[in-house]
N, C-alpha and C positions, 0 to 999 in steps of 0.2 A: 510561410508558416507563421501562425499567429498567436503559436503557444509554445512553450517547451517542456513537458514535464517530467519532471526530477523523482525519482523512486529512488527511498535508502540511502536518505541524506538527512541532516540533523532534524530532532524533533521540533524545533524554534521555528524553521523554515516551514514545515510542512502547514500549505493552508488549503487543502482540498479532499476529500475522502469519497470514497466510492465504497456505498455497501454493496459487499459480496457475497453477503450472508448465502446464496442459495449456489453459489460457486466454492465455498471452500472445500469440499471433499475433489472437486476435481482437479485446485490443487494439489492438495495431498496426495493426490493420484499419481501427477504428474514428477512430484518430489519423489514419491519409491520410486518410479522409475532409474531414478537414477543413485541407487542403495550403495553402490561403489563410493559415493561422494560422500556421502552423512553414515560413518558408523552406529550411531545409534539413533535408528528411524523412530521410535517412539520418544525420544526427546525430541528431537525436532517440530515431531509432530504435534507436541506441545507445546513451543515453543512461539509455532505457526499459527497455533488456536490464540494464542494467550497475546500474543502480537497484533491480532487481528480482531483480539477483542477489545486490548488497550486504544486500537487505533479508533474503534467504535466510539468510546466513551471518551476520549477526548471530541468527539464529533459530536457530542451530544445525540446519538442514536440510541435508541430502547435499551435495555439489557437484553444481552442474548442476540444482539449484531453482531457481526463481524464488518470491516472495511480495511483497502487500501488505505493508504497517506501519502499523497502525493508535494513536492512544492513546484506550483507552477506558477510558470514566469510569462510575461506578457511579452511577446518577441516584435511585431509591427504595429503595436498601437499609438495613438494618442500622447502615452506619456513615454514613451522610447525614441530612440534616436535616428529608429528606422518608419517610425511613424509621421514624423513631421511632412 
């Protein structure tokens, strides 16, 4: 394994983004699904846009992205302990 990557860990750490601007409704999809969990689905689902736009503009992508935030770590390389 050559990478490890971390979701929903400090903002300091996170040094990788994934835009997913043309997948966010089908998270959101997948979030009502589970309506038992998040009392109120319309905050959330704001919550989710506004997260996912924050993560944009730290990534320096357009206005009007959205992206994951990932912090991924290098597991056998070069400069690891498993890479020598």
């Amino acid at each position: 394994m050559p990478w490890l990557w971390l979701f929903a860990g400090p903002e300091t750490r996170e040094n990788y983004f994934v835009d997913v601007t043309d997948h966010v409704d089908a998270k959101l999809a997948a979030i009502r699904i589970h309506a038992s969990q998040h009392p109120d689905l319309e905050g959330m689902e704001r919550a989710v846009r506004g997260m996912l736009r924050h993560n944009a503009s730290r990534a320096g992508m357009p206005g009007g992205r959205s992206a994951e935030a990932f912090h991924v770590v290098e597991v056998n390389g070069s400069q690891t302990i498993a890479g020598f």
